[in-house]
DSSP file (Angstrom, degrees, kcal/mol; ACC not computed):
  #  RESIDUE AA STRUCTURE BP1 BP2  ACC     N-H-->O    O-->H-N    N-H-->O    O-->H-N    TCO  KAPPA ALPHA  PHI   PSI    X-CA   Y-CA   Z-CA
    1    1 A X              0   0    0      0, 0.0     3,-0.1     0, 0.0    29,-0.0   0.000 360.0 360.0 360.0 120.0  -19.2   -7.5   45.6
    2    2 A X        -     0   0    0      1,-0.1     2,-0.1     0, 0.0     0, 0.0  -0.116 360.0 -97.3 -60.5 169.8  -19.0   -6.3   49.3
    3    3 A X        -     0   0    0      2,-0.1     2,-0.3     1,-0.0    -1,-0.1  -0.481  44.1-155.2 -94.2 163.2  -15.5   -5.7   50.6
    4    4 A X        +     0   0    0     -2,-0.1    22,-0.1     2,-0.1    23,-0.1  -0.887  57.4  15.0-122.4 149.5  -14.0   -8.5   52.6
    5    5 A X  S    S-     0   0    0     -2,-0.3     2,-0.1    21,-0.1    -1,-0.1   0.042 106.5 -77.6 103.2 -39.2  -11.5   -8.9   55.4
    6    6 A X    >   -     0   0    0     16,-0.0     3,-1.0    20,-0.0     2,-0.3  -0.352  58.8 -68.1 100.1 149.2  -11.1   -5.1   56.5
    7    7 A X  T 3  S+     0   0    0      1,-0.2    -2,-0.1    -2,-0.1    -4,-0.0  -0.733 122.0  16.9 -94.6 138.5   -9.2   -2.1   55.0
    8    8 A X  T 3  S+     0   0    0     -2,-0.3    -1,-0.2     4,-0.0    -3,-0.1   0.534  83.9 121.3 111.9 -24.7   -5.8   -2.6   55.1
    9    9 A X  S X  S+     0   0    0     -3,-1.0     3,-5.1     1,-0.2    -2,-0.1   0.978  71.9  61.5 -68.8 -54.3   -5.7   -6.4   55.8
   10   10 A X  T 3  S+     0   0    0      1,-0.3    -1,-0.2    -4,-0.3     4,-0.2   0.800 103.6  52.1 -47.2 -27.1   -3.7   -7.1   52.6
   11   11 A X  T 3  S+     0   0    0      2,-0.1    -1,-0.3     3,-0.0    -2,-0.2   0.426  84.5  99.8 -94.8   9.9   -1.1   -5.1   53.9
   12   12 A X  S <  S-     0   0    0     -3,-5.1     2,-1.4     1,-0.1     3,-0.1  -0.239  96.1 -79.1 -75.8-174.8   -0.5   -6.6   57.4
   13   13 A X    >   -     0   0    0      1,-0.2     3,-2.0    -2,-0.0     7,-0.2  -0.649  42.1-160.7 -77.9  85.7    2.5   -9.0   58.1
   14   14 A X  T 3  S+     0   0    0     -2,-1.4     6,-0.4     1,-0.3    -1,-0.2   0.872  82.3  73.9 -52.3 -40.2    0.7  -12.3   56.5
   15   15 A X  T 3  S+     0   0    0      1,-0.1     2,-0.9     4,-0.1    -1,-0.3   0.686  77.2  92.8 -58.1 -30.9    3.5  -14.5   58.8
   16   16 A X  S X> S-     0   0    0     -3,-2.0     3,-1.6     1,-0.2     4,-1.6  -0.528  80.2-146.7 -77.4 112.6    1.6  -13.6   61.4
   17   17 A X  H 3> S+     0   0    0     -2,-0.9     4,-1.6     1,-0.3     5,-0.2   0.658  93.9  49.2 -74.9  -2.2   -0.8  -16.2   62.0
   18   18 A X  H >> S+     0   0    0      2,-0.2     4,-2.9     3,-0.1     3,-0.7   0.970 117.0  41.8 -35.6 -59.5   -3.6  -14.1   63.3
   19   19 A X  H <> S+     0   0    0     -3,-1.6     4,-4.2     1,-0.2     5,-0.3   0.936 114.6  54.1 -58.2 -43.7   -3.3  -11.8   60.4
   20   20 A X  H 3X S+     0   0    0     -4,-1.6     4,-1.2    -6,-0.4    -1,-0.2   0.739 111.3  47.1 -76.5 -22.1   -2.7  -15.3   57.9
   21   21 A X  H <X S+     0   0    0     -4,-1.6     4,-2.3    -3,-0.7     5,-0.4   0.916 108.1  51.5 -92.7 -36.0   -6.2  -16.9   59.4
   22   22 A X  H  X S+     0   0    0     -4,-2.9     4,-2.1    -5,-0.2    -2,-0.2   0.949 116.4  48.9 -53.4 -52.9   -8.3  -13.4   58.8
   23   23 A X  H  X S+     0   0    0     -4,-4.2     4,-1.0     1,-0.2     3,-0.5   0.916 108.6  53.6 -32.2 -58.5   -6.5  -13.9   55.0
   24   24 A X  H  X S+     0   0    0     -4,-1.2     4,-0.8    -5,-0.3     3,-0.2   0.948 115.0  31.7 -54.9 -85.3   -7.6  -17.1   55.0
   25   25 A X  H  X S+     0   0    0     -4,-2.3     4,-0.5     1,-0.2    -1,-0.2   0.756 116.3  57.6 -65.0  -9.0  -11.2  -16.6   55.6
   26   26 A X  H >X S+     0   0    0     -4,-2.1     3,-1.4    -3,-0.5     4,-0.6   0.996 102.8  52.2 -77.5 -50.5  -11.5  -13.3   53.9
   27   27 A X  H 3X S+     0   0    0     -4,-1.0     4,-3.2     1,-0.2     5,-0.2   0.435  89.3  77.1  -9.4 -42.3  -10.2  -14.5   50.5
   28   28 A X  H 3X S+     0   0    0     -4,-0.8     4,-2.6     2,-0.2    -1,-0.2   0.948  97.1  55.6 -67.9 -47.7  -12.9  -17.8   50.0
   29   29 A X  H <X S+     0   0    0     -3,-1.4     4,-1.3    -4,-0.5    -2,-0.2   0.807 110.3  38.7 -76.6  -8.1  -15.6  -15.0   49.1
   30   30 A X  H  X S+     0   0    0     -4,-0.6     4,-2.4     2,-0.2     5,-0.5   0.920 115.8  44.8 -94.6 -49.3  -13.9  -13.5   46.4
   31   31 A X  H  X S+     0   0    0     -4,-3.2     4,-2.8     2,-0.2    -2,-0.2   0.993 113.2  58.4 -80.3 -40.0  -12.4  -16.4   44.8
   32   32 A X  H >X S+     0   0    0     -4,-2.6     4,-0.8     2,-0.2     3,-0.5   0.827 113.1  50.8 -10.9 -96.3  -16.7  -18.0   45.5
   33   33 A X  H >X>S+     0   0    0     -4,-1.3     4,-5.8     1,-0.2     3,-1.0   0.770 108.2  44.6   2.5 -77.8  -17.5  -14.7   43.2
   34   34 A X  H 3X5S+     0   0    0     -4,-2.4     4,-1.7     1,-0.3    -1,-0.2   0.941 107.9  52.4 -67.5 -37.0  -15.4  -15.2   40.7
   35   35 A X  H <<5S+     0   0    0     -4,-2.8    -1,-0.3    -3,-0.5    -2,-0.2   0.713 118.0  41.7 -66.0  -8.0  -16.0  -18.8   40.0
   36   36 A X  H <<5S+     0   0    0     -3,-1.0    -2,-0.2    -4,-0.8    -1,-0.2   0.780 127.4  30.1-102.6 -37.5  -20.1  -17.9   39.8
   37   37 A X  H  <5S+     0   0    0     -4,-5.8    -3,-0.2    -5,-0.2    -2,-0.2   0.686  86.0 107.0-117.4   2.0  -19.7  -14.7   37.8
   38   38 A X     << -     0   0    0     -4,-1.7     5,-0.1    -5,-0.7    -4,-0.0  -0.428  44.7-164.5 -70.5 160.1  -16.5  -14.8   35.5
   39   39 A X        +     0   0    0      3,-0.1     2,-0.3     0, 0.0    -1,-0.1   0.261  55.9  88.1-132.3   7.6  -17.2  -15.2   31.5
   40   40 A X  S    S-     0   0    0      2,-0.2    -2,-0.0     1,-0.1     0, 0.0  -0.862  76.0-126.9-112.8 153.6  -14.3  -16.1   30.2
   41   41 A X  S    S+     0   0    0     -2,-0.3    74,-2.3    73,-0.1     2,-0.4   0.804  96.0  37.3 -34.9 -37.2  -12.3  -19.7   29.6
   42   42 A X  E     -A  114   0A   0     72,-0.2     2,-0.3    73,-0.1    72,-0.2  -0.914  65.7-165.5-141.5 155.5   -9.3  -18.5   31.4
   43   43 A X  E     -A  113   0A   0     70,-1.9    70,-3.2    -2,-0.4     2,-0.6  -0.987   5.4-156.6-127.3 103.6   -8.7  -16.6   34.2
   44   44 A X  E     -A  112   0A   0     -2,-0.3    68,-0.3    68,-0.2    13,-0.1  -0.650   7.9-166.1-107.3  86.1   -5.2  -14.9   35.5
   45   45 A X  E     -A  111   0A   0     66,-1.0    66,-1.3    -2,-0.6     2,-0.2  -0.123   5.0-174.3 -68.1 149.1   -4.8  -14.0   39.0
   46   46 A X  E     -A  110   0A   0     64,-0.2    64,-0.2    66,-0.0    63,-0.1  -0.854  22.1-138.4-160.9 113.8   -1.9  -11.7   40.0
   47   47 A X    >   -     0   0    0     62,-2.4     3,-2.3    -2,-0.2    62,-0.0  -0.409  23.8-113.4 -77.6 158.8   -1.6  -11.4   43.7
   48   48 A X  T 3  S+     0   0    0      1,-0.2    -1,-0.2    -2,-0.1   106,-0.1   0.924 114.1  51.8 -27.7 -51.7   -0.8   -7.6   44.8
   49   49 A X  T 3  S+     0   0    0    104,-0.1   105,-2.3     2,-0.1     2,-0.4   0.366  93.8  81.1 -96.5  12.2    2.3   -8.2   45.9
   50   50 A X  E <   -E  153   0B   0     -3,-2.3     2,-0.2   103,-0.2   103,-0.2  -0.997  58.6-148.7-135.8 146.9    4.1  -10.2   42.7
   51   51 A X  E     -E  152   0B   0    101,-1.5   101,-1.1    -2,-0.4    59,-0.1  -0.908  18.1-154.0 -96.0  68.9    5.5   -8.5   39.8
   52   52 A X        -     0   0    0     -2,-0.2    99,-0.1    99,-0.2    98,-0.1  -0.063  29.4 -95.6 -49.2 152.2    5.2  -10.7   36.5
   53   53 A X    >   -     0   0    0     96,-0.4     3,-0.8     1,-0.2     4,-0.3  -0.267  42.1-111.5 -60.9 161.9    7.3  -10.6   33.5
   54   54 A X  T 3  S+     0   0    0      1,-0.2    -1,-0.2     2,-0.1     3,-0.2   0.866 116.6  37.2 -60.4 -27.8    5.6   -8.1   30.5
   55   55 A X  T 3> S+     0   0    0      1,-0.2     4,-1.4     2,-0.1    -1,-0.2   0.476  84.7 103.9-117.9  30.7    5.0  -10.8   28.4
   56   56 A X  H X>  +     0   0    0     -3,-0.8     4,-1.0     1,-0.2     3,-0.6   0.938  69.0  68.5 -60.0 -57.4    4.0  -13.7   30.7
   57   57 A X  H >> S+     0   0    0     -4,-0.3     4,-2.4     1,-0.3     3,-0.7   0.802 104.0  42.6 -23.8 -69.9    0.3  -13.8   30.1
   58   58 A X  H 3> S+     0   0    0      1,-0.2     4,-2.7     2,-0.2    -1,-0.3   0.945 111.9  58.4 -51.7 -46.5    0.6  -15.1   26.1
   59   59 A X  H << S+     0   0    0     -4,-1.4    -2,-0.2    -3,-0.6    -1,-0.2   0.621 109.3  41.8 -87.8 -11.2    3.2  -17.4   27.3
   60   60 A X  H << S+     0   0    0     -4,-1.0     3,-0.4    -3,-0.7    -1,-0.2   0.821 105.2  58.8 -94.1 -15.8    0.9  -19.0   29.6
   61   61 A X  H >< S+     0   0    0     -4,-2.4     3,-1.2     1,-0.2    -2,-0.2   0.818  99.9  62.2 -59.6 -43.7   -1.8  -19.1   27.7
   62   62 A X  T 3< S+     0   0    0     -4,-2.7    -1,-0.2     1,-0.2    -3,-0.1   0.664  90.8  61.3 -86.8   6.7    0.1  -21.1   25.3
   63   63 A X  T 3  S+     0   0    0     -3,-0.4     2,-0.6    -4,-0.1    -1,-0.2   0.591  84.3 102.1 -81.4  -3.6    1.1  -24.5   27.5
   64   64 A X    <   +     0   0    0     -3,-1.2     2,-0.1    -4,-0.2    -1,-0.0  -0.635  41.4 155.8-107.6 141.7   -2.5  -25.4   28.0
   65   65 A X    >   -     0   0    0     -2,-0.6     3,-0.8     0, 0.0    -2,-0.0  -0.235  65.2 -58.9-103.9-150.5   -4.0  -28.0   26.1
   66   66 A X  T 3  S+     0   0    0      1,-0.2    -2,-0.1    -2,-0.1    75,-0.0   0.609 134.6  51.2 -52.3 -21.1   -7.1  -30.4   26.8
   67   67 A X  T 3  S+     0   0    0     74,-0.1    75,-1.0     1,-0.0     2,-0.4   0.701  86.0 109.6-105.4 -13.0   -5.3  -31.7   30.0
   68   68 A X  E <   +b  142   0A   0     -3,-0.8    75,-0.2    73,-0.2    73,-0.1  -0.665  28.7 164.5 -70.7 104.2   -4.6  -28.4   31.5
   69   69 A X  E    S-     0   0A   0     73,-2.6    45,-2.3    -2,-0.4     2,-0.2   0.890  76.6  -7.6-113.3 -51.9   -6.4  -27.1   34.6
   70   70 A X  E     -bC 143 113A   0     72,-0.9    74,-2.9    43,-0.2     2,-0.4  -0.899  51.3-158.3-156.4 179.0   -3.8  -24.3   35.2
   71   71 A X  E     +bC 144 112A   0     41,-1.2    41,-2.2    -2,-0.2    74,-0.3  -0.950  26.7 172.4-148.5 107.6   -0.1  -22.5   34.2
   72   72 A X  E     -bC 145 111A   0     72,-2.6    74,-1.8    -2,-0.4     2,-0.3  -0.728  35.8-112.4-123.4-163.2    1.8  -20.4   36.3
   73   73 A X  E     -b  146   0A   0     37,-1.7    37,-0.3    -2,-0.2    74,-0.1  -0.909  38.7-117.1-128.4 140.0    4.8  -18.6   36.9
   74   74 A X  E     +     0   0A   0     72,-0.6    77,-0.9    -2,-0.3     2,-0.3  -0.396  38.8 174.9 -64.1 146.3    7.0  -19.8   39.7
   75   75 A X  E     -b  151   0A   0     75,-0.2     9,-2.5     9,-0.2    32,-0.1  -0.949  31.9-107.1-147.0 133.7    7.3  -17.0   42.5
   76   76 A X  B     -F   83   0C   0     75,-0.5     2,-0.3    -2,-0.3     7,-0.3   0.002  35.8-103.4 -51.7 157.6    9.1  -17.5   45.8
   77   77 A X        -     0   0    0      5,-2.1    80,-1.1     3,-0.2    81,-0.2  -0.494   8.2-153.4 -92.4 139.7    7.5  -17.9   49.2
   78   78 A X  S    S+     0   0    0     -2,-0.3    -1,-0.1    78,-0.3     3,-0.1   0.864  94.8  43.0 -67.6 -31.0    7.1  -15.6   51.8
   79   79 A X  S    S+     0   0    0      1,-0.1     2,-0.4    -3,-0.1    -1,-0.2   0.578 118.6  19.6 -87.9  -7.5    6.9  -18.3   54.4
   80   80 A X  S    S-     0   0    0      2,-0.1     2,-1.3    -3,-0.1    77,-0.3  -0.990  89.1 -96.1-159.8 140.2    9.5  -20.9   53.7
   81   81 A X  S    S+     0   0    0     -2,-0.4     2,-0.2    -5,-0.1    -3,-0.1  -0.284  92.3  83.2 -81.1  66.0   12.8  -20.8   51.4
   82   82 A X  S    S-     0   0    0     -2,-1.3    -5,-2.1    -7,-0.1     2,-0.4  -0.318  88.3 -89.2-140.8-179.1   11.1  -22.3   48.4
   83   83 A X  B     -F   76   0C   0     10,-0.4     2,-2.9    -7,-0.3    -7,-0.3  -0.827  48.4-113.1-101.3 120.3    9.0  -21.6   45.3
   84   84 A X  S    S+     0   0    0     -9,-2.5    23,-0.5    -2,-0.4     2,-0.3  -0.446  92.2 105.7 -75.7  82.9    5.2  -22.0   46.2
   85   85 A X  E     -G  106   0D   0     -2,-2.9     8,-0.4    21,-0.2     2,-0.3  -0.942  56.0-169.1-144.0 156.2    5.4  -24.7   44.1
   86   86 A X  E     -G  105   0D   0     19,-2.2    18,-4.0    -2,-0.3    19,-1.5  -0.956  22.3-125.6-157.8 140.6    5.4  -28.3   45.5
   87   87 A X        -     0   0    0      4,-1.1    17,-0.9    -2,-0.3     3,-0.1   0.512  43.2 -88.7 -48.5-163.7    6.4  -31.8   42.9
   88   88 A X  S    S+     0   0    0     15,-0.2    -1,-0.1    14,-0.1    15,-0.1   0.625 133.6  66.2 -69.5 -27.2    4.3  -34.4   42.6
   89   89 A X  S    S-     0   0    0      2,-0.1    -1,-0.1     3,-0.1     3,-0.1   0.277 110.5-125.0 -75.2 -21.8    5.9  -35.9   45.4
   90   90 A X        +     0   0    0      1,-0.2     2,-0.3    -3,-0.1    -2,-0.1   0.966  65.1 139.1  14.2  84.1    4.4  -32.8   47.4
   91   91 A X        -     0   0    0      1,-0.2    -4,-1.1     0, 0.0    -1,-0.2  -0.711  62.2-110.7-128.4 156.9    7.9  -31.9   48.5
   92   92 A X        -     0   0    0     -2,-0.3    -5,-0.3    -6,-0.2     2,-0.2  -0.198  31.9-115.5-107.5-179.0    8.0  -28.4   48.4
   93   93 A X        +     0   0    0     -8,-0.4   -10,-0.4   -10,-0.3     3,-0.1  -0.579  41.0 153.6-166.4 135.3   10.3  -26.7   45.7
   94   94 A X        +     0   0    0      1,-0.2     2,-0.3   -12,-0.2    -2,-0.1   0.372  67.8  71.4-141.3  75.9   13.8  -24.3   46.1
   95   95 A X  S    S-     0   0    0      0, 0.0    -1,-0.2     0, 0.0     2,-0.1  -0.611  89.1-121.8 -37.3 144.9   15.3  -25.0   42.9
   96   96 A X        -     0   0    0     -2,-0.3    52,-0.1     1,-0.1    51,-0.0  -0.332  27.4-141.8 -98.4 161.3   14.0  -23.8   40.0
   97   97 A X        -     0   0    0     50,-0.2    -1,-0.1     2,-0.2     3,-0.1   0.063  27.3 -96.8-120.3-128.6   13.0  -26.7   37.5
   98   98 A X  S    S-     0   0    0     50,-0.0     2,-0.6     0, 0.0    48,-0.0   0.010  71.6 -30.0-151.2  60.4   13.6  -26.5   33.6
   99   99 A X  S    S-     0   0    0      2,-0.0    48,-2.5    46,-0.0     2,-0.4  -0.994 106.9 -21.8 174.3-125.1   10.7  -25.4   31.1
  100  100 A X  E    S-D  146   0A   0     -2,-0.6    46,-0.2    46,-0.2     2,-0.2  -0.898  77.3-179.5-113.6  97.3    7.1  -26.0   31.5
  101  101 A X  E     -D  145   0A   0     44,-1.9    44,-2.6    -2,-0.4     2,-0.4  -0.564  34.6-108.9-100.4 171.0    6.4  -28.8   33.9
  102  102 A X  E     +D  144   0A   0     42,-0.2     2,-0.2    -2,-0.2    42,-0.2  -0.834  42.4 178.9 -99.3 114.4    3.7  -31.1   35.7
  103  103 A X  E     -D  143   0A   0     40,-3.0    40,-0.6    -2,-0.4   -16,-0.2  -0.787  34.5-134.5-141.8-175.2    3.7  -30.1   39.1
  104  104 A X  S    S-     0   0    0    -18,-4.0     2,-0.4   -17,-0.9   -17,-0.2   0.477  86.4  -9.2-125.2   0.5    1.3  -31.6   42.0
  105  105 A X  E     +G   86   0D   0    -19,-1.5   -19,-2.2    38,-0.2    -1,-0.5  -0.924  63.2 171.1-176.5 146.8    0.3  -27.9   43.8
  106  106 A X  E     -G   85   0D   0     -2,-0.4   -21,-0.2   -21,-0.2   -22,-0.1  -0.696  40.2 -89.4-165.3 150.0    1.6  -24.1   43.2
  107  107 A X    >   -     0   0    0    -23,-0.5     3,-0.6    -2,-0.2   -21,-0.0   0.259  22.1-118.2 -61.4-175.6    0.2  -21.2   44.5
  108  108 A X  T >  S+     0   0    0      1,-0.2     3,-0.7   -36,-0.1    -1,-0.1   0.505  81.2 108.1 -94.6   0.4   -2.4  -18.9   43.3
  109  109 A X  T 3  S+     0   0    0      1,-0.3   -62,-2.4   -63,-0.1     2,-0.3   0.742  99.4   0.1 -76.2 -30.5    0.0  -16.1   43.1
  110  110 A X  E <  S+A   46   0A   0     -3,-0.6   -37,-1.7   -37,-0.3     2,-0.6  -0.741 101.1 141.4-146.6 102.8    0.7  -15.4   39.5
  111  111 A X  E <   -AC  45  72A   0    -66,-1.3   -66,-1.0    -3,-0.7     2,-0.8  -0.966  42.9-147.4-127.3 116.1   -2.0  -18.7   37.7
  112  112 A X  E     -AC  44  71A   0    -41,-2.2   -41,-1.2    -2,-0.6     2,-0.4  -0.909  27.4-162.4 -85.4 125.5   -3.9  -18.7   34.9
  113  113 A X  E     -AC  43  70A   0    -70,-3.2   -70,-1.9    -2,-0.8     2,-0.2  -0.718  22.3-114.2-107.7 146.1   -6.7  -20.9   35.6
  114  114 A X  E     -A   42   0A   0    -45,-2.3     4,-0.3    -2,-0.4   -72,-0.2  -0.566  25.6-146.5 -74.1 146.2   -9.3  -22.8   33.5
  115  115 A X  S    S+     0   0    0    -74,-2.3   -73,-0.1    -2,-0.2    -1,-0.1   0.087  92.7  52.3-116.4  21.0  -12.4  -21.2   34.3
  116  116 A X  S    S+     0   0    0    -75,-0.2     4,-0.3   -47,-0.1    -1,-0.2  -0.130 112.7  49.3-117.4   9.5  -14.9  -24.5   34.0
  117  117 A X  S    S+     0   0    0    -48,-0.1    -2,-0.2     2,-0.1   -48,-0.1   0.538 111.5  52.8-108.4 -26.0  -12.3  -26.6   36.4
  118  118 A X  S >  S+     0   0    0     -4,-0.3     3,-1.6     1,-0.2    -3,-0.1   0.810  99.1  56.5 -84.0 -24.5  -12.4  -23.6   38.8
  119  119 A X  T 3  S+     0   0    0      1,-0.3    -1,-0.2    -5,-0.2     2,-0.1   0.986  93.6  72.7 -72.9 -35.9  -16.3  -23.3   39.1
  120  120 A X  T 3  S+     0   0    0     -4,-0.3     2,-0.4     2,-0.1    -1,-0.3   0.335  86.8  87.8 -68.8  19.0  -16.2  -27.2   40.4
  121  121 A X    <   -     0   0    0     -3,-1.6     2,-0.9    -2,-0.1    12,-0.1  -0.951  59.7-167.2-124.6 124.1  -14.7  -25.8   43.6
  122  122 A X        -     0   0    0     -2,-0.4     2,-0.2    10,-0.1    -3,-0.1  -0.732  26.5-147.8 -69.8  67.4  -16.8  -24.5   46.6
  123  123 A X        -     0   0    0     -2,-0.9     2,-0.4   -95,-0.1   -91,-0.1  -0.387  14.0-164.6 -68.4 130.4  -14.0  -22.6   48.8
  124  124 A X    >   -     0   0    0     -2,-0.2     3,-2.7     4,-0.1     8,-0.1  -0.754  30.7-115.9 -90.4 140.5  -14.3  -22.5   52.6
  125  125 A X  T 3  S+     0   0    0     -2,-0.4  -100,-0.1     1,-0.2   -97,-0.1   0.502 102.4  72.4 -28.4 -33.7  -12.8  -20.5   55.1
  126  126 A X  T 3  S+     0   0    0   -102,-0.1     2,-0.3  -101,-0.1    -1,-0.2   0.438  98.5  41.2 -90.1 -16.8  -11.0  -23.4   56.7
  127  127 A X  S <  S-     0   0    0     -3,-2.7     2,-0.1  -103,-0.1    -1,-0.0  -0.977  87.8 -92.5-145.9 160.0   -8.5  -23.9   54.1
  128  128 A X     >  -     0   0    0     -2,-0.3     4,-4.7     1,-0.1     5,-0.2  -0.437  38.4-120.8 -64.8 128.0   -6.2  -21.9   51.7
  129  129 A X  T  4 S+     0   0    0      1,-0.2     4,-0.4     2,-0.2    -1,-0.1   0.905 106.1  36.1 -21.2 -84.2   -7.5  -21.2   48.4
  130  130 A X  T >> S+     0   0    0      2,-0.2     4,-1.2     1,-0.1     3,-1.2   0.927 110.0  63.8 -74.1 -32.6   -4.9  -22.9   46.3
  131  131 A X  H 3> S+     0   0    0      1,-0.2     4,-4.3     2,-0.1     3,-0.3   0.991 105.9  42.4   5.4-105.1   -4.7  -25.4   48.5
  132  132 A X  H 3< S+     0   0    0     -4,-4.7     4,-0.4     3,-0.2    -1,-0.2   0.564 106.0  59.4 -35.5 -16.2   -8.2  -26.4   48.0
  133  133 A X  H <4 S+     0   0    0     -3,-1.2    -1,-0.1    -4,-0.4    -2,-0.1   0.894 112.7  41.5 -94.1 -44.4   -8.3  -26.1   44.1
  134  134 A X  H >< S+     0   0    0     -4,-1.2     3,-2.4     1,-0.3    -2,-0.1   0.940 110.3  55.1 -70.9 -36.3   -5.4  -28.8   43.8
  135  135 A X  T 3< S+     0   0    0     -4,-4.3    -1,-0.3    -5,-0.3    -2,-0.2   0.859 116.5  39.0 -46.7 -38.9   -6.7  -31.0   46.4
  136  136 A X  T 3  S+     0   0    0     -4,-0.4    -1,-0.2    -5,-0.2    -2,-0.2   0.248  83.8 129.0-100.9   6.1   -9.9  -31.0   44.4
  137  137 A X    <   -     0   0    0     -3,-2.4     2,-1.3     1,-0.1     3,-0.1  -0.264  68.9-109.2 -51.2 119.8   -8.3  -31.1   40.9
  138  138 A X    >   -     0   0    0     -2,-0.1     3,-1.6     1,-0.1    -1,-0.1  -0.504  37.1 -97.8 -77.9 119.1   -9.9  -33.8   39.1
  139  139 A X  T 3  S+     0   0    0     -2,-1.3     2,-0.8     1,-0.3     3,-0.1   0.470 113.7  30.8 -12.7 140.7   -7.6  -36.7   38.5
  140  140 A X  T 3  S+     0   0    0      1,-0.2     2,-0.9    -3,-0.1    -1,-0.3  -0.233  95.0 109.5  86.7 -38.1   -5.9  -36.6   34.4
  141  141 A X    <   -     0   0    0     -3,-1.6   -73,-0.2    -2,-0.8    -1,-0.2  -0.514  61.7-157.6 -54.1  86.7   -6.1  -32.5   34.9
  142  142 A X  E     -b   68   0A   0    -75,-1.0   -73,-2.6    -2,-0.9   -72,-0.9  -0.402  11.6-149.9 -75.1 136.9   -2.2  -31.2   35.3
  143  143 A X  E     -bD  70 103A   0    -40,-0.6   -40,-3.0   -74,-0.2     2,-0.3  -0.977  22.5-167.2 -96.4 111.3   -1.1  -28.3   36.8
  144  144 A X  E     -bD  71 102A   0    -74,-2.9   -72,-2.6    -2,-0.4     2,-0.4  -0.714  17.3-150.3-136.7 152.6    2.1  -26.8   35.3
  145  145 A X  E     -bD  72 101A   0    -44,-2.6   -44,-1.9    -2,-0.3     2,-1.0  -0.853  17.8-138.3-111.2 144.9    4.9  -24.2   36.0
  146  146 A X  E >   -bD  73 100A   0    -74,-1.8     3,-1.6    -2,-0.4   -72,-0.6  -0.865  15.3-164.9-120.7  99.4    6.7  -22.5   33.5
  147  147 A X  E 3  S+     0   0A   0    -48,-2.5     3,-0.2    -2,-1.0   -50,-0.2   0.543  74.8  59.5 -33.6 -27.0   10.0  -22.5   34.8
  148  148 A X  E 3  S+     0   0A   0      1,-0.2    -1,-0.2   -49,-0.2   -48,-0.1   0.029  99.5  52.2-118.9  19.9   11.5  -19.9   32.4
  149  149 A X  E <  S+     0   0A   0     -3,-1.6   -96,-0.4   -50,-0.2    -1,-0.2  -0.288  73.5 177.9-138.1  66.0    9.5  -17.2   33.1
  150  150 A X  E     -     0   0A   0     -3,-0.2     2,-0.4   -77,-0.1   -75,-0.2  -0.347  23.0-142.6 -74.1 164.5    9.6  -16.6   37.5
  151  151 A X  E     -b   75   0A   0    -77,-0.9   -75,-0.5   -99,-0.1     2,-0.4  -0.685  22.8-104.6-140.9 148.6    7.5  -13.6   38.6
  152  152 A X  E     -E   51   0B   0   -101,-1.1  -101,-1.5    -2,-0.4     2,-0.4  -0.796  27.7-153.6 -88.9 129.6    8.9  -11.5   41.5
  153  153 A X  E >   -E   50   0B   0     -2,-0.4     3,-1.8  -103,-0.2  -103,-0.2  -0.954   3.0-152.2-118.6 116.7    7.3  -11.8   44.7
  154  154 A X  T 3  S+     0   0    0   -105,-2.3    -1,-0.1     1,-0.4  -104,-0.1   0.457  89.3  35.1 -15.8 -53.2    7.5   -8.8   47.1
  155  155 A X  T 3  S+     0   0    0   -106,-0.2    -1,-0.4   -79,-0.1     2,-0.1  -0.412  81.9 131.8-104.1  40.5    7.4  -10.0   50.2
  156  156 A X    <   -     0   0    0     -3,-1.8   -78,-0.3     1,-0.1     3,-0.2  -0.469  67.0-121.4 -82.1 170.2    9.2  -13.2   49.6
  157  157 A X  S    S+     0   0    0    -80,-1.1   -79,-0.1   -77,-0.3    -1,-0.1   0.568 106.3  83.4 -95.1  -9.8   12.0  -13.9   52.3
  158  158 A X              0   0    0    -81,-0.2    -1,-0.2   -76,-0.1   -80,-0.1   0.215 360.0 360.0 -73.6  -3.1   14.3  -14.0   49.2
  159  159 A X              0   0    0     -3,-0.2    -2,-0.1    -6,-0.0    -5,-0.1   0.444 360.0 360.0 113.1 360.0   14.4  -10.2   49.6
């Protein structure tokens, strides 16, 4: 894979939205990549900048069943005083909710994804990653947060 984005990008001020659209368009070829050449079922993204608990991985792996597109770990937002999580409702999240729930969007920041629901996505430049994955989720496929295990996000505004 060639490198994308610039050296250095990851580490600007993402709030700024110059800096937040080069993210934005650098970001579609790598997650393109991975959906053509990964070889496994499941997939776990962990962005640089959040810290998961040690044993999160197993404990996402075990909420998905047959209906289960993806599992994550709640992490706080850097832009807004919320969870990058958003209901069903898409109302956006700052309470924390109570197990493992059905939830209508959360970011990509600490996910295991199914890795034959992720290939059926094209990403473009034009839009945010996870964004794009839920919008395109296919209908009966849940997306779920496991409330009880939240992942420290670095740059969140939450400190």
């Amino acid at each position: 894979m060639s490198p994308v984005g610039g050296a250095g990008l990851a580490d600007e001020n993402r709030c700024d939205d110059t800096v937040r659209r080069r993210v934005q368009r650098a970001i579609p070829p790598i997650y393109n990549c991975i959906r053509r050449e990964c070889s496994t079922e499941y997939l776990w993204i962990v962005e640089d900048d959040v810290i998961p608990p040690l044993d999160l991985c197993e404990r996402l792996l075990r909420s998905f069943d047959f209906d289960t597109a993806s599992v994550a770990a709640p992490y706080w937002s850097r832009f807004h005083p919320g969870y990058v999580v958003r209901d069903t409702a898409s109302l956006t999240v700052d309470q924390p909710g109570d197990g493992v729930e059905r939830v209508g969007f959360n970011g990509f920041g600490c996910t295991i994804l199914r890795r034959s629901v992720l290939e059926r996505v094209e990403f473009r430049e034009d839009a945010d990653c996870d964004v794009e994955f839920y919008r395109r989720l296919p209908g009966g496929l849940a997306a779920k947060v496991d409330w009880s295990h939240e992942a420290a996000h670095l740059a969140s505004r939450s400190g």
